[in-house]
N, C-alpha and C positions, 0 to 999 in steps of 0.2 A: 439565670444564665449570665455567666461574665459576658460583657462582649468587648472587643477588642479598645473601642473608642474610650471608651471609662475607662483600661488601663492609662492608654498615652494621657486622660485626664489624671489619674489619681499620681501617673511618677513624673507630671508637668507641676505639682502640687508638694510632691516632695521634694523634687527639684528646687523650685523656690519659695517654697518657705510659706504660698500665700494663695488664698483663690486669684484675689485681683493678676498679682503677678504671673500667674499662671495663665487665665486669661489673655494679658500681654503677650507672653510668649506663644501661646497657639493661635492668636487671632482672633480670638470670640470673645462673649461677656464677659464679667463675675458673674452673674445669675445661671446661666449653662455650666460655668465649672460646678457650680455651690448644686445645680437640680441632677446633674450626672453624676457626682459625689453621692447624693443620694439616692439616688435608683442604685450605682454600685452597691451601697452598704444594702441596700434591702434585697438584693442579689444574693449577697454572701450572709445575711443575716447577721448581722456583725459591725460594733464600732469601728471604723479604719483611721478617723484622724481628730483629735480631738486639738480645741483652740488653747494656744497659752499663750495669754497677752495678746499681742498683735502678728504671730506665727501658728500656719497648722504644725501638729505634731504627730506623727504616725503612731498609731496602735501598735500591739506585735502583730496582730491579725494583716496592719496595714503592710506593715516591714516584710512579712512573708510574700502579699501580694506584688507587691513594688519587687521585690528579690524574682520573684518567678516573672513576674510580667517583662523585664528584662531580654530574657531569655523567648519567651514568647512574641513577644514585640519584634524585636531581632530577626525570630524566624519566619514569620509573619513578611517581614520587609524582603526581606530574601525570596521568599514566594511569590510575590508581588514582581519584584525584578525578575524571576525565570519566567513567570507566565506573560509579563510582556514583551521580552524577549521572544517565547513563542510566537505570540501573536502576533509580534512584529516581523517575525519569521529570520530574527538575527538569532534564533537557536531553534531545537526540535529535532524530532528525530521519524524518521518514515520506516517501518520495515515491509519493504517489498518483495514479494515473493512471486515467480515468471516461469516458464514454462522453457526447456534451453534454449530455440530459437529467437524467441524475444530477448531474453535474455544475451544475447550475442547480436542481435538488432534494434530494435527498438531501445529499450535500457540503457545500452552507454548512450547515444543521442539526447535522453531525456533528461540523464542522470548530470551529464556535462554542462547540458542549459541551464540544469536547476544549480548546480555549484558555482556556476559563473553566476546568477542570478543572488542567490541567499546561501554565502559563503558560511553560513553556521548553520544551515540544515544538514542533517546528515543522515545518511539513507544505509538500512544493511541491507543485502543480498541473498535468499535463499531460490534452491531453484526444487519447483516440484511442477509434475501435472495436473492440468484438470482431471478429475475431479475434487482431488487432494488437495491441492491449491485454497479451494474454493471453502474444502472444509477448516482448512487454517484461517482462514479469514472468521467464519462463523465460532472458529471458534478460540477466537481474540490470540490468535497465536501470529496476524500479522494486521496491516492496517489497509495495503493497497495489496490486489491478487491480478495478474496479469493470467487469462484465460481464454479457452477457444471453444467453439462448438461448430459442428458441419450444417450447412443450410441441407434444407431438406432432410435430413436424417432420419431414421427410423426412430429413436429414439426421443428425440423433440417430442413426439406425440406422449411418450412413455412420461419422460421428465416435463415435456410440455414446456410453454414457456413462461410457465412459471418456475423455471430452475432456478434464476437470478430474480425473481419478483420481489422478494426483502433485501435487496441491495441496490446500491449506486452503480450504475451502468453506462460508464464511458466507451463508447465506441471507437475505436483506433484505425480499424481496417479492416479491409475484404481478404484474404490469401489464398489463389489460386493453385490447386493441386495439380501438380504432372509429371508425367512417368520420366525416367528416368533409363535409359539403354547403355549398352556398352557404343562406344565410336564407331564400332565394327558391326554395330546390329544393321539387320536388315532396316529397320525403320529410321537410324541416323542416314542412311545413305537417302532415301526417299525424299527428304527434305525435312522443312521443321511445317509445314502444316498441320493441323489437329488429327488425330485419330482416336477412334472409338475405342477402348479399352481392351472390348474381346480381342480386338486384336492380338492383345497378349496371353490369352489364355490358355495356351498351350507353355509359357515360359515356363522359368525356374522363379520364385521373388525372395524379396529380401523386406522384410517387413519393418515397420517402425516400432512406433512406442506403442504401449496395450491398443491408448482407443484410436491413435490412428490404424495400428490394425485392422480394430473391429473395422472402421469404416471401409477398410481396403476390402475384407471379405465381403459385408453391404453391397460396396458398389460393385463387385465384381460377379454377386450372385444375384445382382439387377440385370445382369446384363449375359444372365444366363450359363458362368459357369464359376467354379470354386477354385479360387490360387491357390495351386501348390505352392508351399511355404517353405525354402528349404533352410533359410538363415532367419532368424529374427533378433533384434536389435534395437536397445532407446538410442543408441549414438549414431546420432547422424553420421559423421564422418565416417564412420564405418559403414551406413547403409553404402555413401557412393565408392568406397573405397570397394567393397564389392560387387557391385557393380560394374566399376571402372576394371576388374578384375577379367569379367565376364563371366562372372558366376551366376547370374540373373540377370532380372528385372527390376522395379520399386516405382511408386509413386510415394512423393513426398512435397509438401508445401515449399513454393515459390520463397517463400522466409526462410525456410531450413536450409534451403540452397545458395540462398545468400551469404550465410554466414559458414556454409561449406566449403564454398569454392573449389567445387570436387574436379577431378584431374581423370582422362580416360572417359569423360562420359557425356551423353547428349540429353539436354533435357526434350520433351515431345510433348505439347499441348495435348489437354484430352478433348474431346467432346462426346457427347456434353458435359459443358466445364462440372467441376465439382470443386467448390469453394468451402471456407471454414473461414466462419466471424471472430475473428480477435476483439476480444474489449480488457475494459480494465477496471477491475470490482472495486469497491468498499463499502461498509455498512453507512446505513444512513448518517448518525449522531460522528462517523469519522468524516466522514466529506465535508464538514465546517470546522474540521481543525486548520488552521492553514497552510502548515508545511504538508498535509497529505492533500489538500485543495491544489497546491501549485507542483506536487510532484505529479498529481493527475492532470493537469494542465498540459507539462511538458511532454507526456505520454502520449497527450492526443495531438501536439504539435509533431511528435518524432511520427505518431502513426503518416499522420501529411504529408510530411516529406518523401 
């Protein structure tokens, strides 16, 4: 097997002309050039330089390796320079993939520390759901996966927690679910105290994304009846814009609402609260690259705030 050291030996050698000299110029013996010379040829199986007079002289054998090694060499340094640049995290690249509300919360916060921080990491953006999210990740189609799951859920037992047990599992935050009235609902006028859910079980709702749905029908058939469903909808701005309308009802996460700023409408704590854990994935062997080590850092600095 060539390796790379024998070439910078063998074209330090045709370089100038001599083991000694060669020696000089890289730092080390004659006896190291003259023993690496020779592991190369027994490599290649092949004369590479033979002596005339007081000068080595290159083989053709030697001339083609010298011609390639060049080029090899070259590239070689290059590779050298990008990957300490990564590690140094003055280049790299993250593809992060979020869920919309983080993605309109959390993300830019995180995104803006890390660019003011390592102005050559650079981060793309894709947005998808849990579950989907999580399968992009497993299946190398991103590096960091921004995801949720309900405490308590039905499904936990199902998926268990071992859903994320083969991944890196940064924790961000808690986010608290609450319904969502028109200005004019009987329950905006009551105050903003907690109410139990049934309370709405007679409304009209307006649903979210698939699995906050499911969790809407869950907790609503916990609590002894089934929402009618008369709008459903992944866009948020549309759940409250419906809402606000007075077409329904809706629960939707405390994070969604942030980055809604919906207009016409009253939010209404539930009790008993029903929460969803935000964290932020990556496979094990990516969590010590280091521009996805510090974009996962600033994730769990943005969850803090």
């Amino acid at each position: 097997m060539i390796e790379a050291r024998h070439l910078r030996v063998l074209r330090a050698v045709a370089t100038s002309g001599s083991f000694s000299a060669a020696a000089r110029d890289l730092g080390c013996t004659q006896p190291a050039v003259s023993q690496q010379m020779k592991a190369l040829e027994t490599s290649v199986g092949t004369p590479l330089l033979v002596r005339t007079g007081r000068e080595m002289r290159l083989t053709q054998a030697g001339e083609a390796l010298v011609r390639h090694a060049n080029g090899i060499l070259a590239g070689l340094t290059a590779a050298e320079e990008e990957v300490a640049a990564i590690a140094g995290l003055r280049a790299g690249r993250v593809r992060l993939v979020s869920f919309p509300s983080g993605s309109s919360t959390l993300v830019p916060t995180a995104l803006a520390a890390l660019r003011a921080a390592h102005p050559g990491t650079r981060v793309s953006l894709e947005e998808a759901e849990p579950p989907r999210s999580v399968e992009l990740l497993r299946e190398g189609d991103c590096d960091v996966a921004l995801a949720f799951r309900y405490e308590d859920a039905a499904d936990r037992d199902a998926a268990g927690a071992e859903e994320w047990a083969d991944l890196v599992v940064r924790p961000l935050l808690t986010d608290r679910l609450v319904a969502l009235v028109p200005e004019r609902h009987r329950l905006a006028r009551a105050g903003s105290g907690p109410v139990a859910i049934a309370e709405l079980a007679d409304e009209p709702w307006i649903a979210g994304c698939p699995r906050c749905r499911g969790q809407l029908v869950e907790v609503c058939t916990g609590a002894g009846f089934t929402p009618r469903i008369d709008f459903a909808t992944d866009d948020y701005p549309a759940v409250a814009g419906l809402v606000g309308a007075g077409l329904g009802v809706a629960v939707l996460p405390e994070l969604a609402i942030e980055s809604v700023r919906p207009r016409g409408v009253h939010t209404v704590p539930l009790a008993p609260a029903v929460r969803r854990e935000i964290v932020a994935l990556t496979l094990p062997d990516l969590s010590q690259v280091p521009a996805v080590a510090a974009t996962l850092d600033e994730l769990v600095r943005a969850g803090a705030r």
